[in-house]
C-alpha positions in Angstrom: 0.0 0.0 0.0 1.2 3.3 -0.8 1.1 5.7 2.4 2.1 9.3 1.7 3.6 11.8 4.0 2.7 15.6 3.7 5.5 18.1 4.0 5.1 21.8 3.5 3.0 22.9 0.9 3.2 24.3 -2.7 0.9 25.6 -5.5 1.0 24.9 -8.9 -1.1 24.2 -11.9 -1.2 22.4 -14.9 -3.8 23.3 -17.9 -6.8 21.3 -16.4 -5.9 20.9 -12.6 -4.6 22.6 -9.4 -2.3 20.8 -7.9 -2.3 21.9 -4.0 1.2 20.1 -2.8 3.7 18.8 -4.8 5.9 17.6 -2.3 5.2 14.3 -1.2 7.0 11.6 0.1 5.8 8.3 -0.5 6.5 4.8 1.1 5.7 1.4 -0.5 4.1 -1.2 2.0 2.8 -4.5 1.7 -0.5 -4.7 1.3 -3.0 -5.8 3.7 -3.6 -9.6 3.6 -7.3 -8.5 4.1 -7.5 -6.7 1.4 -5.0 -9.4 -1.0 -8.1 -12.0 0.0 -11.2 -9.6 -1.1 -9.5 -8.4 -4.0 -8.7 -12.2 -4.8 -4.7 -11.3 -5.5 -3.0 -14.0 -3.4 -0.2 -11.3 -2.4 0.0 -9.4 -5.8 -0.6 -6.0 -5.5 0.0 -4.7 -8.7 -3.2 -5.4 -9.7 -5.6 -2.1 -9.7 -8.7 -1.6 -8.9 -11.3 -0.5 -12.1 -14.5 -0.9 -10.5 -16.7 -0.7 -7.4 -18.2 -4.2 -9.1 -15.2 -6.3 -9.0 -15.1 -6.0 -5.0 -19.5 -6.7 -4.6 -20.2 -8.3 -8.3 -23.9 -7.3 -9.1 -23.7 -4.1 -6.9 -25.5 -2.3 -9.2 -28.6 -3.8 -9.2 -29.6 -2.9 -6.0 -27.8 0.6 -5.8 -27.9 4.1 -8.0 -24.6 4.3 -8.8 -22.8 6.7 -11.1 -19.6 6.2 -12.6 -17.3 9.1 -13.3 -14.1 8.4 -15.0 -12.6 8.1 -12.2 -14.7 8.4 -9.2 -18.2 6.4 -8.7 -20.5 7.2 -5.9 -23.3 5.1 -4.9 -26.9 7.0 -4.0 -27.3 6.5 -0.3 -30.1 8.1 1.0 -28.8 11.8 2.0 -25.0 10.6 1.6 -23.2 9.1 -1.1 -20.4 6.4 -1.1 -17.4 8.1 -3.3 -14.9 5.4 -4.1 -11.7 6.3 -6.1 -10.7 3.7 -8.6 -7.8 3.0 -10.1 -8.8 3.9 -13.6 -7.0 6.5 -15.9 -8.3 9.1 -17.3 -6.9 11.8 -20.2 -8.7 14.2 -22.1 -12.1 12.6 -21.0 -10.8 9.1 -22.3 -10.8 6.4 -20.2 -7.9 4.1 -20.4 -8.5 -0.1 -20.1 -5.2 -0.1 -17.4 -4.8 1.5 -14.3 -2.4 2.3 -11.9 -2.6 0.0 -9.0 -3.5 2.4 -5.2 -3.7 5.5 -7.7 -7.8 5.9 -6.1 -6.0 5.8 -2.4 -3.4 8.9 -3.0 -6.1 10.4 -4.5 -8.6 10.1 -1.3 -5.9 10.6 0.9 -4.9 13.8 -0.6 -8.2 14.8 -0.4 -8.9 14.2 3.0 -5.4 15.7 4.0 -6.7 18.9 2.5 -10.3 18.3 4.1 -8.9 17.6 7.9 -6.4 21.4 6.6 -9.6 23.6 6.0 -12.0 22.3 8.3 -11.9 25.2 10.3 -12.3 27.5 6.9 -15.2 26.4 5.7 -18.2 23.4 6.3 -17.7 20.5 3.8 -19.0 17.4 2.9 -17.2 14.4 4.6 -19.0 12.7 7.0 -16.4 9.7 7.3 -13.7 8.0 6.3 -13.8 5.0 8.4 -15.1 1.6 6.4 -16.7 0.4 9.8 -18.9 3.7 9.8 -20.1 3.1 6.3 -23.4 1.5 6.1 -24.0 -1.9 4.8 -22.8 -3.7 2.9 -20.1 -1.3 2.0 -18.4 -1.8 6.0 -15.5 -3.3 6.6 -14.8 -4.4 3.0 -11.0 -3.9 3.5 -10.4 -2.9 -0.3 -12.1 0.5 0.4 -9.8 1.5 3.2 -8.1 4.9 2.2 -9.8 5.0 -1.4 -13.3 5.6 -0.2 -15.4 8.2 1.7 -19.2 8.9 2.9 -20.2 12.3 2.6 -23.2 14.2 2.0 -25.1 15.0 -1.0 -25.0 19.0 -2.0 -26.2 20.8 -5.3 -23.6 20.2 -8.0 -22.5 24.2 -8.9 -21.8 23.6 -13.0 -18.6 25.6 -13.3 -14.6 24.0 -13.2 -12.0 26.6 -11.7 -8.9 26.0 -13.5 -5.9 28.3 -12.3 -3.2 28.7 -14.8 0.7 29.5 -14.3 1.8 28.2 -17.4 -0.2 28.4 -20.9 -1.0 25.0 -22.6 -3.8 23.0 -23.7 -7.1 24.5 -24.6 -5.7 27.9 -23.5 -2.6 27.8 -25.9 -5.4 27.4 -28.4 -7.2 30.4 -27.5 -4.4 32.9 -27.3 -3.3 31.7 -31.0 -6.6 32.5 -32.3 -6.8 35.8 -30.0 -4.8 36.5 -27.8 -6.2 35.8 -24.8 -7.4 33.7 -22.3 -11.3 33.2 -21.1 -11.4 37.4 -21.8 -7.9 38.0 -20.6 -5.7 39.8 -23.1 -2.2 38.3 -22.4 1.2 39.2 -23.4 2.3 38.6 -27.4 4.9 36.0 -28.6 3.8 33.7 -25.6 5.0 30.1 -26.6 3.6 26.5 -25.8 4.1 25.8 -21.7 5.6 29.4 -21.2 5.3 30.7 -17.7 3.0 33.7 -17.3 4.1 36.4 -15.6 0.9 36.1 -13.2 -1.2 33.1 -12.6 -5.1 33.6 -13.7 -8.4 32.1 -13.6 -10.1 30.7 -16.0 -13.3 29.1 -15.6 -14.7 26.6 -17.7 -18.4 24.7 -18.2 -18.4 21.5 -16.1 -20.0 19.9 -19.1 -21.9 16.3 -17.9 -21.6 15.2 -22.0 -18.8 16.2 -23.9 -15.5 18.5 -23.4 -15.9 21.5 -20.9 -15.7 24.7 -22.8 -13.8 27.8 -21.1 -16.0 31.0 -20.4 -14.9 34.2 -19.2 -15.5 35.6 -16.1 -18.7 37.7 -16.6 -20.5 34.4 -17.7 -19.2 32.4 -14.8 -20.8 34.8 -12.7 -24.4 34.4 -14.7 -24.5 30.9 -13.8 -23.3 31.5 -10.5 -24.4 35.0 -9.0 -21.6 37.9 -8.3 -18.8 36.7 -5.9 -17.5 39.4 -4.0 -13.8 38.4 -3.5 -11.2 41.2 -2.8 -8.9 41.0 -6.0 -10.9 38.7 -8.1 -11.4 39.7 -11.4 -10.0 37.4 -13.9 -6.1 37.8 -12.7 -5.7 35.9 -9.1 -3.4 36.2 -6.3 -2.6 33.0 -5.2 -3.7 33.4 -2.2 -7.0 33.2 -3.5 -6.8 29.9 -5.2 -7.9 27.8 -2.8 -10.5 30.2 -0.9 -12.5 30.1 -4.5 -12.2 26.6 -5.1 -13.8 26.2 -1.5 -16.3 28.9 -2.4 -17.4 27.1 -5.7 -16.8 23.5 -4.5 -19.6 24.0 -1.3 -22.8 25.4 -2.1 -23.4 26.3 2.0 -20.6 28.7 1.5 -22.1 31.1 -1.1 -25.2 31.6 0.9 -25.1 35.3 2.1 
């Protein structure tokens, strides 16, 4: 099992994710036995994880479940189960490998920044611990570290994507004009170049298809007017993770 060890943080971003520490120190364990025998490995852990059905086959007929491209949660009344598999994902394909424990860094990152900003602002975990999960998801060893319960909140349609470098769908965008979402940038600015100032730009958290990137005017249509000291379209860094809070729980824009 991979365990991972936090040291100090740092921010950076890539052209479709912010990526909140990028030192971490990682240590390679054996894995459970508990979880080698309900996985059915016999001692190999190299095997990942692609589905919530290979560990309870026929899952799905007695539980909503929807399946992300990485994540699937299971409808549970008020809460949802959110299990992180293994499965890659690039450009909103989704690859037949995996990479075996990549679902537990992922929750474990995610409740390491949870357990950080609990005292910031209300979110949704309710628990992390397999024998708190209702049955017959308890105890099932294989969703130690790679699972958590939480509650059910209104899904706000928008991605925030905070860019220090230009790339991707955004390199394509300055080439036709420029700019960025609405922000007029620099000329000459090549592929991966570092900007002089990271910025926001907010894209459509489209449910079929690609997302498509928006400026900041129609982000705050779909959303109502956020009144953040300093936000309008360029972003101190400071800010980065106070908005992503802000858009990520609904409770939190209620004035």
């Amino acid at each position: 099992m991979t365990k991972l060890k936090f040291s100090p943080l740092d921010f950076f971003a890539t052209n479709n994710v912010l990526f909140l520490t990028t030192r971490i120190n990682m240590e390679r364990q054996e894995l459970d036995p508990r979880r080698q025998e309900t996985l059915g490995l016999s001692g190999d852990n190299s095997v990942p994880l692609m589905s919530l059905g290979e560990l309870l086959p026929g899952i799905e007929r007695g539980f909503k479940i929807h399946k992300g491209k990485v994540r699937e949660s299971v409808g549970l009344g008020e809460n949802l189960l959110m299990v992180a598999t293994d499965r890659i994902s690039t450009f909103d394909v989704v690859h037949p490998n995996g990479i075996p424990d990549k679902g537990s860094v992922l929750t474990q990152m995610t409740l390491r920044w949870l357990d950080l900003l609990g005292g910031v602002v209300p979110n949704h975990l309710v628990t992390a611990k397999i024998e708190e999960f209702p049955e017959p998801f308890n105890n099932i060893e294989a969703l130690r570290e790679r699972a958590i319960l939480v509650k059910k909140l209104r899904m706000i349609l928008i991605e925030c994507v905070v860019r220090g470098y230009i790339t991707g769908s955004a390199m394509a965008e300055y080439t036709e004009s420029g700019s960025v979402c609405g922000i007029k940038l620099p000329s000459g600015l090549v592929e991966s170049e570092r900007l002089d100032e990271p910025i926001f730009t907010p894209s459509t958290k489209a449910t079929v298809g690609h997302d498509e990137n928006i400026n900041f005017e129609m982000m705050e249509a779909i959303i109502g007017v956020l009144r953040i000291p300093g936000v309008n379209g360029r972003l101190h860094p400071r800010y980065w993770m106070f908005l992503l809070l802000l858009l990520g729980f609904p409770e939190a824009l209620r004035r």
